[in-house]
N, C-alpha and C positions, 0 to 999 in steps of 0.2 A: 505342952508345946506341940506335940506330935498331935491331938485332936486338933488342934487351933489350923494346922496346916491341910489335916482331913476335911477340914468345916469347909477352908479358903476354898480347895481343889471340888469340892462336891456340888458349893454354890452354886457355881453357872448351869451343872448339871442338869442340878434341878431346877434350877430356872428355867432351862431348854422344856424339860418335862412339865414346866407349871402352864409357863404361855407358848402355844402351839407357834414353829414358825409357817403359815400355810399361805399360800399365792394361789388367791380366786381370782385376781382382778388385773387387766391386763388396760392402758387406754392404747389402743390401735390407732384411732387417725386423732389429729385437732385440726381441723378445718375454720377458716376465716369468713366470713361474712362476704369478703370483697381481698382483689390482691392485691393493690394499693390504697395506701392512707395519705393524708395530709395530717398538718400541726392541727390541733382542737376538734378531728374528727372524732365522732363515736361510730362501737362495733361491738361484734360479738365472734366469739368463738367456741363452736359445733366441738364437743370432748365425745368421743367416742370411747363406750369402757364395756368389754368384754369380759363374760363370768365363764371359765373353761375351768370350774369344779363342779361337785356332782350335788351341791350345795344352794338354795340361792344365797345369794350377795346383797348386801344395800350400802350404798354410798351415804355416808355422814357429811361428811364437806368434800368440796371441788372449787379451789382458789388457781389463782392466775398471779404468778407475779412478774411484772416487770424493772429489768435497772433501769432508770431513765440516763439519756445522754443528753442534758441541756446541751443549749446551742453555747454558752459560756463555759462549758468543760463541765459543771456540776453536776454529778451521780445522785438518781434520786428515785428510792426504789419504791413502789406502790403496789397494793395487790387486792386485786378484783374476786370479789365472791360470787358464789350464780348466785341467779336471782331465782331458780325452781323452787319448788318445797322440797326440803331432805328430811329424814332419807329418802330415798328413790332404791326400790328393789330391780333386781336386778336374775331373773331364773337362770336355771344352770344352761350354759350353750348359747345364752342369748347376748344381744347388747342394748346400754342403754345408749341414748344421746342425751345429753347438757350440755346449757348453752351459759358461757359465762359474758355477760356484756361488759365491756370497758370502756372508757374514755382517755384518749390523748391530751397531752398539755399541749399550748399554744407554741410553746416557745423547746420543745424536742426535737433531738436533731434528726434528721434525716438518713435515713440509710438501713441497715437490718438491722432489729433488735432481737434479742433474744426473748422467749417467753416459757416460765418456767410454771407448768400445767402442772397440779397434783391432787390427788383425787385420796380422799380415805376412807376407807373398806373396810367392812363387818361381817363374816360369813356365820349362818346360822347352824349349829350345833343343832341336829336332829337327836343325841343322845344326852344333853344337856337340858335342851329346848331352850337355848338363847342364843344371846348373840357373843360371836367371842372376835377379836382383834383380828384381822386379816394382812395387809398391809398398807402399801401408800405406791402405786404406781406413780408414775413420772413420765413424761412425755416434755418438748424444749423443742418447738413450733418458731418459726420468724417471721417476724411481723416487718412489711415494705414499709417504712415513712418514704414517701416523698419529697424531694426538695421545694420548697416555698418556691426557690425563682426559677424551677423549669416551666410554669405555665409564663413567666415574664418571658423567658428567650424564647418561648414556643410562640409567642404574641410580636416577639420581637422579627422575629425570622420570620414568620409572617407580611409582617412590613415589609422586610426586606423583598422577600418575593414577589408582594405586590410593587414595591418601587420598582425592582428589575423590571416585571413585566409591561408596569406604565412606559416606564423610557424604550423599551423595546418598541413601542406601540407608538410614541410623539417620535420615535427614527423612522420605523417603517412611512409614517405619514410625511416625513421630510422627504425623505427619498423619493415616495409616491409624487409628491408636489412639486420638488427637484426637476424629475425626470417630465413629469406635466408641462411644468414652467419653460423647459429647451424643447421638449415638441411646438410649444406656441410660438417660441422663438423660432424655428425653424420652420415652420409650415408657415409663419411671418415673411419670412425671409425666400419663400420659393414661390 
C-alpha cells in the first residue's frame, strides 16, 4: 500500500523530468490583411512568432479558429490552417511571419469576433540532436465584420444630401426669379 502511494506521488515527478516544460516561442503581433471585413469576404492574417531561446525552433502547425455568430443566433466554429509549408524554422532571437488565409460566410454577423491564433512549437535539443515538444503559444486578435446595411444608409444619406442640396438649389432659384419678376413689375410701373 505504502509503494502504491510512493508510485502515485513520484509519477508526475517524473513526468516533469521526462518531458521538458521549455517556452521558446512567443507570437508577438497577428496582424490583419485589412481593418474591415464584410459577409463572404476573404483574408489573411500576418502571425508573428518569436524564438527568445538559445535554441532554434520550428513551427509544426499554426491554425486560426473562429466562433461564428450567424445572423439567426447560430454558433459555428471553423478553423483555418496556413497555407506555408511546415515546419518553418525559426533561429534563436529571430522571428518568423505566417500568414494563415481565411474565408467569411455570407450570412455572419457583424461586429467583433474573436480569433483564436495558435501556433505549435518544437525546439531542437542540441544534446539529444532532435526535436523535443516546446509549446503552443496563443494569441486572440479581433477581426471588424461590417454591417451589410451600412453601405445601404451610407447610399441612403447620400440621397438625402443630394435631395437637401437640390431643394436648396430649385428655392435659391425661386427667390432669384421671385425678386426678378417684382423688379420687372416695378421698373414696369415707374
Amino acid at each position: 500500500m505504502r509503494t502504491k502511494r510512493l508510485i502515485i506521488l513520484l509519477l508526475p515527478l517524473i513526468a516533469l523530468m521526462v518531458i521538458p516544460l521549455v517556452q521558446a516561442a512567443t507570437i508577438t503581433a497577428c496582424t490583419f490583411d485589412k481593418d474591415t471585413y464584410n459577409q463572404g469576404e476573404t483574408g489573411y492574417i500576418t502571425v508573428t512568432i518569436y524564438n527568445d531561446k538559445e535554441s532554434k525552433i520550428r513551427v509544426t502547425e499554426l491554425t486560426a479558429t473562429i466562433n461564428y455568430y450567424y445572423t439567426n443566433g447560430n454558433v459555428y466554429v471553423q478553423k483555418f490552417y496556413t497555407a506555408a509549408t511546415l515546419p518553418e524554422e525559426i533561429q534563436p532571437g529571430n522571428s518568423g511571419n505566417i500568414n494563415i488565409p481565411f474565408s467569411l460566410p455570407t450570412n455572419i454577423a457583424s461586429g467583433y469576433t474573436p480569433i483564436h491564433v495558435k501556433a505549435v512549437t518544437e525546439i531542437w535539443n542540441d544534446e539529444s540532436e532532435r526535436w523535443s515538444w516546446s509549446e503552443h503559444p496563443t494569441y486572440e486578435p479581433e477581426l471588424y465584420i461590417e454591417s451589410p446595411y451600412k453601405q445601404q444608409s451610407e447610399s441612403q444619406q447620400m440621397m438625402i444630401y443630394l435631395l437637401g442640396f437640390a431643394s436648396m438649389v430649385f428655392a435659391a432659384a425661386t427667390v432669384f426669379l421671385f425678386v426678378l419678376s417684382r423688379r420687372a413689375t416695378f421698373v414696369k410701373q415707374v
